[in-house]
Backbone bond lengths (Angstrom), bond angles and torsions (degrees), N, CA, C in turn:
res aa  C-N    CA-C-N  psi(-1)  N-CA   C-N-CA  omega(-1)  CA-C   N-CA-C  phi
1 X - - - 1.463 - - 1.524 108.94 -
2 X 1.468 107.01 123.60 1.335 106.56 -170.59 1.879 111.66 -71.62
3 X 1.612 137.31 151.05 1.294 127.52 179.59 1.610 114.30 -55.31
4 X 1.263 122.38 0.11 1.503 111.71 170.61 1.805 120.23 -108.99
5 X 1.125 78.83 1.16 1.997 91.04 175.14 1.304 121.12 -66.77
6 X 1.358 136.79 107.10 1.186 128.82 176.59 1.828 123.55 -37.20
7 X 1.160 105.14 138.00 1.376 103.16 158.19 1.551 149.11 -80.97
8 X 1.628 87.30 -2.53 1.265 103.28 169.06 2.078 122.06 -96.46
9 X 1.354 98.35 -33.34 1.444 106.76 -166.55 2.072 89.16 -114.66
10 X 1.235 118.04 -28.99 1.528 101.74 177.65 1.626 96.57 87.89
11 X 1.015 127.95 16.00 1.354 125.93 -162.80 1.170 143.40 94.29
12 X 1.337 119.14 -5.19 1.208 135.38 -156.05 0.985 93.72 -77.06
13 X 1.172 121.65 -91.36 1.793 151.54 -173.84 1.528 102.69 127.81
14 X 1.201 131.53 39.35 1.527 145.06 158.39 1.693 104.20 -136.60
15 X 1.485 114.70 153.07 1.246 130.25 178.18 1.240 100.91 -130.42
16 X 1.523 141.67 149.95 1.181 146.62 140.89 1.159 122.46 -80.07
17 X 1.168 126.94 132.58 1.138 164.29 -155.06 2.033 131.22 -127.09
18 X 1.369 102.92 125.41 1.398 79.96 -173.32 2.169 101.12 -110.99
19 X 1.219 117.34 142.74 1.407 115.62 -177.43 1.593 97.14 -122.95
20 X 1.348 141.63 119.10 1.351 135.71 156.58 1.705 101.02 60.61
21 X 1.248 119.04 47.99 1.301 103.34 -170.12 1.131 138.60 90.10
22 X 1.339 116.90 -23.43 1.254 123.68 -155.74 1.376 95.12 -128.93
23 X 1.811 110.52 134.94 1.407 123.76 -167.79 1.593 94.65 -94.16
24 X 1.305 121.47 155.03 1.020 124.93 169.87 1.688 116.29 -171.88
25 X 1.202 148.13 167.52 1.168 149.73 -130.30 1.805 112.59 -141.47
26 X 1.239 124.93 114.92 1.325 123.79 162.93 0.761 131.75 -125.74
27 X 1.559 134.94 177.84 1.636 122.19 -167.64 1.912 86.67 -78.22
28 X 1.544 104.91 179.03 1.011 123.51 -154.49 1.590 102.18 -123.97
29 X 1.521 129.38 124.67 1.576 107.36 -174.29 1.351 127.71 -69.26
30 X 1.682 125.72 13.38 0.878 134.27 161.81 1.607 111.98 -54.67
31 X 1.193 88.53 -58.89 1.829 91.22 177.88 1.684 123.00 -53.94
32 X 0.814 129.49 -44.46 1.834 117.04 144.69 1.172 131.68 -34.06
33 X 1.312 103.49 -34.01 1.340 107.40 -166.14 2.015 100.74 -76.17
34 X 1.475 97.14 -47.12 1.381 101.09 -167.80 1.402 111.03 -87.77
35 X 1.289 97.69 1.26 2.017 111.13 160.96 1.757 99.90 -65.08
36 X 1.504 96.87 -63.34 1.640 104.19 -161.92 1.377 97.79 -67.57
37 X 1.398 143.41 -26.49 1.261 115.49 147.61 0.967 157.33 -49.20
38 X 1.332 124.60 -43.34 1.717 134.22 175.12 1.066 86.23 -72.68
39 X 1.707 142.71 -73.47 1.738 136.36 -159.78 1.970 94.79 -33.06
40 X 1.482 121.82 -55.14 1.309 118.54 -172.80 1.575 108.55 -63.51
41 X 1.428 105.52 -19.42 1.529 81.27 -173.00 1.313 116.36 -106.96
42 X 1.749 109.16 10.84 1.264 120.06 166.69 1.123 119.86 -81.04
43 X 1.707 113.49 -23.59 1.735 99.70 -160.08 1.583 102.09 -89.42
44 X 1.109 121.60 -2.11 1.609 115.72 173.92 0.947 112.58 88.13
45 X 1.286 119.37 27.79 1.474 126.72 -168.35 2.002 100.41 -70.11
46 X 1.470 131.36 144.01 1.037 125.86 -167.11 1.519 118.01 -89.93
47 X 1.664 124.84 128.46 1.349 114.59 176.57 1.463 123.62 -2.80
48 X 1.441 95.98 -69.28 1.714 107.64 -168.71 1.545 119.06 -45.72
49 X 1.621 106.67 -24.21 1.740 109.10 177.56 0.933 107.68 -120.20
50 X 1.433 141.30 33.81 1.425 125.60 -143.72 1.823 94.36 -98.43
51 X 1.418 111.73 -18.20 1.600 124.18 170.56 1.551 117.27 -114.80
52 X 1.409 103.79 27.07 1.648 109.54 168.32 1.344 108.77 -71.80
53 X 1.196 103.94 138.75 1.839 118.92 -173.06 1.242 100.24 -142.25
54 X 1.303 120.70 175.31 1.772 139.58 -157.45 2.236 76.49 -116.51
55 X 1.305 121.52 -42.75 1.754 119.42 -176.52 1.802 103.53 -59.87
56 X 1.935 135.75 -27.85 0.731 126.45 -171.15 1.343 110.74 -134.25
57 X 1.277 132.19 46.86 1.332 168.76 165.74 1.834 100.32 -80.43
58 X 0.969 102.30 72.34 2.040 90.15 159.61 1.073 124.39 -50.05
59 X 1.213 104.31 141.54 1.825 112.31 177.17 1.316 85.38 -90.20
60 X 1.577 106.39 -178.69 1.613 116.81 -176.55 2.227 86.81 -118.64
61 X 1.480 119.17 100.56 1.061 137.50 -154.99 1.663 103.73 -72.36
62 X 1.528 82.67 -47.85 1.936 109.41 -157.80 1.488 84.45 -64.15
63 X 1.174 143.39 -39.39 1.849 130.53 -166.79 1.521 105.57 -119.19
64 X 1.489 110.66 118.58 1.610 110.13 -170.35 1.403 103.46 -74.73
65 X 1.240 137.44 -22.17 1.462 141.25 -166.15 1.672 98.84 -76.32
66 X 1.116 97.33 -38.98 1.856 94.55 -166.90 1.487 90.85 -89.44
67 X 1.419 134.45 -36.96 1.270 115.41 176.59 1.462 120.34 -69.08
68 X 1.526 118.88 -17.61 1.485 102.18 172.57 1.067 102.51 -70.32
69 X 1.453 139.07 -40.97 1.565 146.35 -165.43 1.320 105.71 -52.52
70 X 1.018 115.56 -72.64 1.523 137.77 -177.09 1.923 98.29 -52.45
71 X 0.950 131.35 -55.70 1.503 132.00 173.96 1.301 98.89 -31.78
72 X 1.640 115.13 -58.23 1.382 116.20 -145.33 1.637 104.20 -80.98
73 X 1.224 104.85 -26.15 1.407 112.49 -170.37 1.887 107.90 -79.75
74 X 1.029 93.64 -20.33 1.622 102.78 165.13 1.765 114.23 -88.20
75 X 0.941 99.11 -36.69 1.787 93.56 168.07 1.404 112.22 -59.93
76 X 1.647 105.19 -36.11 1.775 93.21 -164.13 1.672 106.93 -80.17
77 X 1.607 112.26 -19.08 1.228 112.87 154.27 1.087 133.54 -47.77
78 X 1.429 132.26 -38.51 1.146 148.01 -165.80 1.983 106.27 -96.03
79 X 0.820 118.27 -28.87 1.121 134.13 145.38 1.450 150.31 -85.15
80 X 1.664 102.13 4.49 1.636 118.80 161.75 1.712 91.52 -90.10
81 X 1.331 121.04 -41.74 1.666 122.59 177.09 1.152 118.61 -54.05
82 X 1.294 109.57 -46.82 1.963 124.27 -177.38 1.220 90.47 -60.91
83 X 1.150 151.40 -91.92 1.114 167.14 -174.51 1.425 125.68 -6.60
84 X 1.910 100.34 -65.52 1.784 128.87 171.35 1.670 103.84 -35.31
85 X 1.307 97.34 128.07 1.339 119.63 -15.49 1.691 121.22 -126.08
86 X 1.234 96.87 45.54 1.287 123.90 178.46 1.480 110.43 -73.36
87 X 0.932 131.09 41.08 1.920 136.08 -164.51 1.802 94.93 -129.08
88 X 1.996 93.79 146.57 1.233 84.55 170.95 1.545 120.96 -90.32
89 X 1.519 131.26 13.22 1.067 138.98 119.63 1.441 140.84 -81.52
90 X 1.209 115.83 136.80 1.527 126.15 -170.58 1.301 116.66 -90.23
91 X 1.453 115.49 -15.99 1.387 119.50 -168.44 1.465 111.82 -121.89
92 X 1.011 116.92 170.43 1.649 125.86 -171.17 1.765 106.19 -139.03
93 X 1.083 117.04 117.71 2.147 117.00 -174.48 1.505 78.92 -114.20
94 X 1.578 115.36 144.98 1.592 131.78 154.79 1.183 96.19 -136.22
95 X 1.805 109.88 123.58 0.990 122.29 -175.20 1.550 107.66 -114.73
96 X 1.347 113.25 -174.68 1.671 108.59 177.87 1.620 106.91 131.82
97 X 1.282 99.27 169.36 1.554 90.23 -175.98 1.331 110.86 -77.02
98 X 1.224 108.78 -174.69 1.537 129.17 150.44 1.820 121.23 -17.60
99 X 1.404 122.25 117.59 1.601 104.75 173.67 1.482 122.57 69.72
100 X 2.186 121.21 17.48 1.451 107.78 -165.30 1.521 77.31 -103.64
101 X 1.399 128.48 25.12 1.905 101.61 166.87 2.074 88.12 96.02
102 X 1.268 136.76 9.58 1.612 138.24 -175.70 1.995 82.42 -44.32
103 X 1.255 99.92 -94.10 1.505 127.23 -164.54 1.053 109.22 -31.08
104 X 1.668 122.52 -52.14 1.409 132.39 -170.75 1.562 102.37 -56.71
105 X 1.509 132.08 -55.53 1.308 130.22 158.63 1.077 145.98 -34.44
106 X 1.421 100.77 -46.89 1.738 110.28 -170.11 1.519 88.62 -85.33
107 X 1.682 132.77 -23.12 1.711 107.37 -159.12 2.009 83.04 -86.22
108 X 1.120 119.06 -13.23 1.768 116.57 -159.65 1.561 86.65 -82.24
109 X 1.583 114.25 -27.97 1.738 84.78 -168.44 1.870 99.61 -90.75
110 X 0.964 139.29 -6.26 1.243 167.05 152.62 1.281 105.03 -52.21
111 X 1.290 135.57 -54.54 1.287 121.20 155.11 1.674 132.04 -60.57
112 X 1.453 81.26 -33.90 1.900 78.10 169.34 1.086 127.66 -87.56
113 X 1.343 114.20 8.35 1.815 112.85 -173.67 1.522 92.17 -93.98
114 X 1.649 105.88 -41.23 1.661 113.53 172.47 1.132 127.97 -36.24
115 X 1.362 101.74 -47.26 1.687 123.01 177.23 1.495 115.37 -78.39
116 X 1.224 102.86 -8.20 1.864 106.26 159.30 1.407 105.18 -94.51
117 X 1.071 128.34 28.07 1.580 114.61 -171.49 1.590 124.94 86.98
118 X 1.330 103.99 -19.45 1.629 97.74 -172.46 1.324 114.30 -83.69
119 X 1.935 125.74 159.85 1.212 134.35 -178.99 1.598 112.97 -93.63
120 X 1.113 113.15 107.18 1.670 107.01 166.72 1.526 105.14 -122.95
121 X 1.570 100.03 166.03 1.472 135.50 166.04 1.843 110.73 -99.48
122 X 1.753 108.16 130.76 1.332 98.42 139.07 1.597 119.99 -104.17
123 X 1.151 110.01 157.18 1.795 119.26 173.85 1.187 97.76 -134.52
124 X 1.271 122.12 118.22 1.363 120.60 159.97 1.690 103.10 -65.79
125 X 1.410 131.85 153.27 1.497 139.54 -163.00 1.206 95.99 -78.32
126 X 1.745 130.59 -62.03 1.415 124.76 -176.26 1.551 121.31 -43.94
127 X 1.419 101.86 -41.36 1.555 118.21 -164.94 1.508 96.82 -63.71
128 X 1.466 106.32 -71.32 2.056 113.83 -179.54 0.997 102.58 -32.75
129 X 1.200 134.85 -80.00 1.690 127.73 -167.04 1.402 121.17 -60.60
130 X 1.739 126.30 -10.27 1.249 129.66 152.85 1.973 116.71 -56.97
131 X 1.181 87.94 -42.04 1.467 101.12 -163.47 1.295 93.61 -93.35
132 X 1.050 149.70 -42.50 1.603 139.79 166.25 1.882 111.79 -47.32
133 X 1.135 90.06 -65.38 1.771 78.00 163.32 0.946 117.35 -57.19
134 X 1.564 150.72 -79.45 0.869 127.57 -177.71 1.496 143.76 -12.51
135 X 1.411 108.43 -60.22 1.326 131.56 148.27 1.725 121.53 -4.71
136 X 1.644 93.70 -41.34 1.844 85.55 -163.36 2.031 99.75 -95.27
137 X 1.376 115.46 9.60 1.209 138.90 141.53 1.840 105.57 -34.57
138 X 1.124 122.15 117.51 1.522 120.60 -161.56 1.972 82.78 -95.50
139 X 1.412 121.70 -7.63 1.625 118.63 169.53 1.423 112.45 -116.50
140 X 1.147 104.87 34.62 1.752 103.51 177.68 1.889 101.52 -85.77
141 X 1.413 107.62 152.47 1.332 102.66 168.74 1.648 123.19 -72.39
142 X 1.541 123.07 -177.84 1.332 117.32 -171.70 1.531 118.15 -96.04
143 X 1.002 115.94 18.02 1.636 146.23 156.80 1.380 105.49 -62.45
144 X 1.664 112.25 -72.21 1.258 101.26 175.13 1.168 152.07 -86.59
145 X 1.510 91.02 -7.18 1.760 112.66 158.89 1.471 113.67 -67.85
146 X 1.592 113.28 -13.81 1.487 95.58 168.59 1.693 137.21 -102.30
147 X 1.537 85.24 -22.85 1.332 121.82 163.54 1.929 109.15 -11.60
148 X 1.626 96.13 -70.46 2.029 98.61 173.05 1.525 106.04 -40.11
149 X 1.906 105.52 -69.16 1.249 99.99 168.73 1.521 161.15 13.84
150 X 1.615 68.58 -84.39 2.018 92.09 -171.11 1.609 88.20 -74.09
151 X 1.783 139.31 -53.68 0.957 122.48 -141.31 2.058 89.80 -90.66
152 X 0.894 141.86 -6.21 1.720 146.55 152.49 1.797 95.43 -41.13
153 X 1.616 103.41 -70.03 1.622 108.87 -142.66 1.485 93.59 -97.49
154 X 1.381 154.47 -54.35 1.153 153.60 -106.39 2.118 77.11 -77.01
155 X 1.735 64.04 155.60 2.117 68.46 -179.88 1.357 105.58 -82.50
156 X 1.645 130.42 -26.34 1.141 114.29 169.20 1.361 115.62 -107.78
157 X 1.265 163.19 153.26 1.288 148.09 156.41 1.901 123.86 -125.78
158 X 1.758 98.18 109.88 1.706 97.69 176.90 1.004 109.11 -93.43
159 X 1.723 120.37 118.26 1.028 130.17 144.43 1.652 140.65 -62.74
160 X 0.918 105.43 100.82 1.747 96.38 176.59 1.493 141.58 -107.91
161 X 1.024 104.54 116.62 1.773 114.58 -172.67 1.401 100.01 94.10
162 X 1.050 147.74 53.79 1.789 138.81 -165.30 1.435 86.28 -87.48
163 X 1.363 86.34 135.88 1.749 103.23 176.36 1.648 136.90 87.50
164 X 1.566 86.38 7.24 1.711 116.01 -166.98 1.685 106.02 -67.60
165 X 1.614 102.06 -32.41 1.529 111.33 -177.99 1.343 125.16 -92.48
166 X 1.366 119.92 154.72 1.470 106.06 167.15 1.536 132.43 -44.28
167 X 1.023 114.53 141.61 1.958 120.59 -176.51 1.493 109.43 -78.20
168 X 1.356 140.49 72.46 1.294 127.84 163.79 1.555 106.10 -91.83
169 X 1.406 100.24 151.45 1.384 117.41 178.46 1.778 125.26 -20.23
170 X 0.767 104.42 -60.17 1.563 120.34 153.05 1.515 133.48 -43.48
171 X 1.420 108.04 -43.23 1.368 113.00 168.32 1.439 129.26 -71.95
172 X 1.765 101.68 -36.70 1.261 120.06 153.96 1.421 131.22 -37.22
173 X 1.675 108.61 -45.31 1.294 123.79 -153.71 1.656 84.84 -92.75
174 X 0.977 137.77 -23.00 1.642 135.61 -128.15 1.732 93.30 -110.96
175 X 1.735 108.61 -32.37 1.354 106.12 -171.37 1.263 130.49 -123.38
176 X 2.077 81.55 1.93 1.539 95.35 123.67 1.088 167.63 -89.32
177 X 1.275 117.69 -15.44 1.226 136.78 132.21 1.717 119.65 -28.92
178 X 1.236 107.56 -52.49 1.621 106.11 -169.99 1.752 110.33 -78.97
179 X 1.270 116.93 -27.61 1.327 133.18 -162.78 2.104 85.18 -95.95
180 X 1.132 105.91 -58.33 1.853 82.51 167.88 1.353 130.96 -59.76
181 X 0.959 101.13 -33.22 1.842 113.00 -167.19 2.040 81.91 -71.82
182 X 1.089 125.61 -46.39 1.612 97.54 -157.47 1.366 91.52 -99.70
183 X 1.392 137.07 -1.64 1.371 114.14 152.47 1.300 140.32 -48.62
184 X 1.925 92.25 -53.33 1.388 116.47 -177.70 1.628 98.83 -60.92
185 X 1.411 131.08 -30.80 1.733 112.48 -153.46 1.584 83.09 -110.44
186 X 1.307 126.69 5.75 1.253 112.73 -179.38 1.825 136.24 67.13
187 X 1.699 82.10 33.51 1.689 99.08 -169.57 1.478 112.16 -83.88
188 X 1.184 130.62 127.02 1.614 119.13 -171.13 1.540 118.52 -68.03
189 X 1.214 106.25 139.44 1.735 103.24 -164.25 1.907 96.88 -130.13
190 X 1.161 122.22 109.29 1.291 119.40 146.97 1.491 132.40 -67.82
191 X 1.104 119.12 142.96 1.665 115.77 -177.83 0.984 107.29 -143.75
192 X 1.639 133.79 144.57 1.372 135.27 137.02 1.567 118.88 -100.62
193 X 1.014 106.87 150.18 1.636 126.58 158.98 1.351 178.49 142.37
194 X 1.011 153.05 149.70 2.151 137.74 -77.36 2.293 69.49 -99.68
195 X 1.148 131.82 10.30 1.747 116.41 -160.03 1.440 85.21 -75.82
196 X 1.740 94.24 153.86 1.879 92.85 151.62 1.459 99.72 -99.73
197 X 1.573 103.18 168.73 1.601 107.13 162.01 1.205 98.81 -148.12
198 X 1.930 129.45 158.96 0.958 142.08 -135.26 1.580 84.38 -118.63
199 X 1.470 120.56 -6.60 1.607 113.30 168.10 1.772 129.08 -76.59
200 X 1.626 91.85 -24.27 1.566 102.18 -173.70 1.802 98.35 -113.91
201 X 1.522 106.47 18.76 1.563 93.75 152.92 1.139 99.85 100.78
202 X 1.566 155.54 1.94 1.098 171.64 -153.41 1.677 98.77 -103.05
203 X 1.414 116.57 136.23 1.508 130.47 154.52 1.259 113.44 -84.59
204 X 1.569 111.37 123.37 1.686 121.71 -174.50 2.042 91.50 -80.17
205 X 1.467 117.46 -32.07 1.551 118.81 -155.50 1.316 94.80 -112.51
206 X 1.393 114.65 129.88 1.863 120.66 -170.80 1.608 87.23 -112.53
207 X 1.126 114.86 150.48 1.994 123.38 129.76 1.234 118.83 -62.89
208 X 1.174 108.65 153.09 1.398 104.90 169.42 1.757 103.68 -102.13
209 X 1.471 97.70 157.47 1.459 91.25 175.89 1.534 121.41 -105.89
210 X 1.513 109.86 -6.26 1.158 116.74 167.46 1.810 131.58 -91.99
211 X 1.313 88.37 -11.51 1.744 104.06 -176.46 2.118 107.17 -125.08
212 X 1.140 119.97 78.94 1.430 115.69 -160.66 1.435 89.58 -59.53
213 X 1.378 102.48 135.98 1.772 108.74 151.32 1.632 85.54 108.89
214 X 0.926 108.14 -1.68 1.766 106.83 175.40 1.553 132.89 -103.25
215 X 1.134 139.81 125.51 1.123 132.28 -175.40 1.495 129.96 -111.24
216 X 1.229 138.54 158.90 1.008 131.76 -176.42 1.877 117.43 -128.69
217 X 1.496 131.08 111.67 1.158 140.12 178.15 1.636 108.48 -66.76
218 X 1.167 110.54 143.63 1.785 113.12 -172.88 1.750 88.51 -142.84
219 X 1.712 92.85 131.43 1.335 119.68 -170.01 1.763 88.02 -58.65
220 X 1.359 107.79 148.58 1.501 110.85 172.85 1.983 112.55 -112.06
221 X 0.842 109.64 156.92 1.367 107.00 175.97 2.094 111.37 -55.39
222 X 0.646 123.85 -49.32 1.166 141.62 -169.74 1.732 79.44 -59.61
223 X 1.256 143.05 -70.59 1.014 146.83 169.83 1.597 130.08 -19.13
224 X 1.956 114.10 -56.54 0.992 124.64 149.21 1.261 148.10 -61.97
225 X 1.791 98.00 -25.17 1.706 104.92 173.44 1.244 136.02 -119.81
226 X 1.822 90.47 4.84 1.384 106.75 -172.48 1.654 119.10 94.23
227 X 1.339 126.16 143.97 1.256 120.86 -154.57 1.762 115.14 -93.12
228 X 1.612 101.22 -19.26 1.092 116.05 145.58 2.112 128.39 -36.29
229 X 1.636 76.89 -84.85 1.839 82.16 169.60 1.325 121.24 -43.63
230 X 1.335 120.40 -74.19 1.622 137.94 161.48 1.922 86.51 -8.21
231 X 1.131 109.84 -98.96 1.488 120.82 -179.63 1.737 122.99 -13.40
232 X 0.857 92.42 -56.64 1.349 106.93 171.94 1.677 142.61 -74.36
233 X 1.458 98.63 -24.07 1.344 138.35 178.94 2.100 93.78 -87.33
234 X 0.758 121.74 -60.87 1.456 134.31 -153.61 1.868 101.00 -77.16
235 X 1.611 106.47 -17.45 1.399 107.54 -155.50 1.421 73.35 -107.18
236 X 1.469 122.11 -44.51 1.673 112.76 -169.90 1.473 113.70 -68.36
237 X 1.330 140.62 -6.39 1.434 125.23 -145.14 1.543 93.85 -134.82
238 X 1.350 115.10 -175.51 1.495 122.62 163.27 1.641 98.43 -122.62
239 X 1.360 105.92 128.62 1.336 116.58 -170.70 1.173 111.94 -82.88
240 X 1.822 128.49 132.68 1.415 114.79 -179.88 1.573 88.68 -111.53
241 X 1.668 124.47 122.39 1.400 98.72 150.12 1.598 112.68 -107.15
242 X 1.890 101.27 134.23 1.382 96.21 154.66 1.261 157.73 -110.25
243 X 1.328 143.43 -169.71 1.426 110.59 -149.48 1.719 94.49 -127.77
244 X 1.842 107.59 152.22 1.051 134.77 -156.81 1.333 90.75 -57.83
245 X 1.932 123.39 114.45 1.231 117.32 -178.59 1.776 93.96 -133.85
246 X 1.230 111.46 43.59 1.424 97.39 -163.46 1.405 134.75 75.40
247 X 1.346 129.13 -179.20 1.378 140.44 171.65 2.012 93.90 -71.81
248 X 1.139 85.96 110.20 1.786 97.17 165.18 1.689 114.01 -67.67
249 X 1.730 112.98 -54.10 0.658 107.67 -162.03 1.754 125.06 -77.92
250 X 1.387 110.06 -25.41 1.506 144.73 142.45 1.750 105.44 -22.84
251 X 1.227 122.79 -55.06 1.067 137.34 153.50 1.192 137.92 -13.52
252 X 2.072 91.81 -86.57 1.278 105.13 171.41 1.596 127.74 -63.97
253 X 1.240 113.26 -20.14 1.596 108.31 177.20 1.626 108.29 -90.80
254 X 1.349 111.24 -2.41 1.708 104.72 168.37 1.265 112.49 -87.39
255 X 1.655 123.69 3.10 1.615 128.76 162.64 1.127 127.38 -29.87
């Protein structure tokens, strides 16, 4: 018996079983298991999260205000999953700055929808729209010709960082298209990203604290993806915002 053979089925992916006498045959929970593997090792999910979970998620301890925040914003995670995909939203946005744990979330609830059986994709946002252009290259490989594709149809789709890049005409058009198309068919879309918007309570106009009497404008999402997308994105999802707790990830490697 080779070291990856179950001990229950021997390989099969059936176990026998006895009910009232009667022998009979079922799948074996090995086979889930090595379902929820390949689905994980299809969606491209990246080294760095590839064991992100909602169980090893730090709270931010040292400040009780950001840890209730942060609690809650992990419950509603955990409860956009409970839910999937029976919700009258399909999508999930985590917003926040830079380093509040965005990615670490959205790939953990992405793993758990996986682990119910479902198929998702990650795309990091910069990367897709690299590889979508590319694409219209009449010698690009078939990776990136599918790239539009997969992120249109995939039954689940993580977005990450949307809006991280500059807005040219095209980019606009490109993520809108993808952000309508899975509204309209009702395809679940995760997102993160560092934008503010003036819907989830965010100031577009800062002070400065070094120059009094001075202010500072901050690009808004609606800005980067177009007011369309923004629109559409915000009406499809349940919005998590989280709160300025530092570099998360800075964090986690001081464990």
């Amino acid at each position: 018996m080779s070291d990856r053979e179950c001990p229950e089925c021997g390989g099969t992916g059936w176990k026998i079983i006895e009910r009232e006498g009667i022998s009979a045959a079922e799948p074996c929970a090995c086979q889930q298991a090595e379902r929820q593997r390949l689905l994980e090792e299809r969606a491209g999910i990246p080294p760095l999260y590839r064991d992100a979970s909602l169980d090893n998620f730090r709270l931010p301890v040292e400040d009780p205000i950001a840890y209730r925040q942060m609690a809650s914003a992990v419950l509603t995670v955990r409860s956009y999953v409970r839910d999937f995909p029976h919700s009258d939203k399909p999508g999930l946005l985590l917003m926040g700055d830079p380093g509040t744990g965005k990615t670490h979330l959205a790939v953990a609830a992405l793993r758990m929808l996986i682990a119910r059986g479902f198929e998702g994709i990650f795309f990091d946002y910069q990367d897709l729209l690299s590889r979508i252009r590319a694409s219209w290259d009449p010698a690009a490989g078939a990776s990136d010709r599918e790239a539009y594709r997969s992120a249109l149809e995939a039954e689940v789709l993580l977005l990450d960082d949307i809006g991280s890049q500059r807005a040219p005409e095209w980019v606009v058009d490109t993520i809108t298209a993808i952000v309508t198309h899975r509204s309209n068919h009702k395809k679940p879309l995760i997102a993160t990203t560092n934008l503010p918007d003036e819907a989830v309570g965010d100031d577009l106009v800062e002070r400065s604290p070094d120059l009094p009497g001075s202010v500072r404008y901050r690009v808004s999402l609606a800005e980067k993806i177009g007011e369309r997308a923004r629109s559409r994105l915000l009406g499809m999802c349940r919005v998590v915002r989280l709160p300025s707790v530092g570099d998360y990830r800075l964090k986690q490697k001081a464990r």
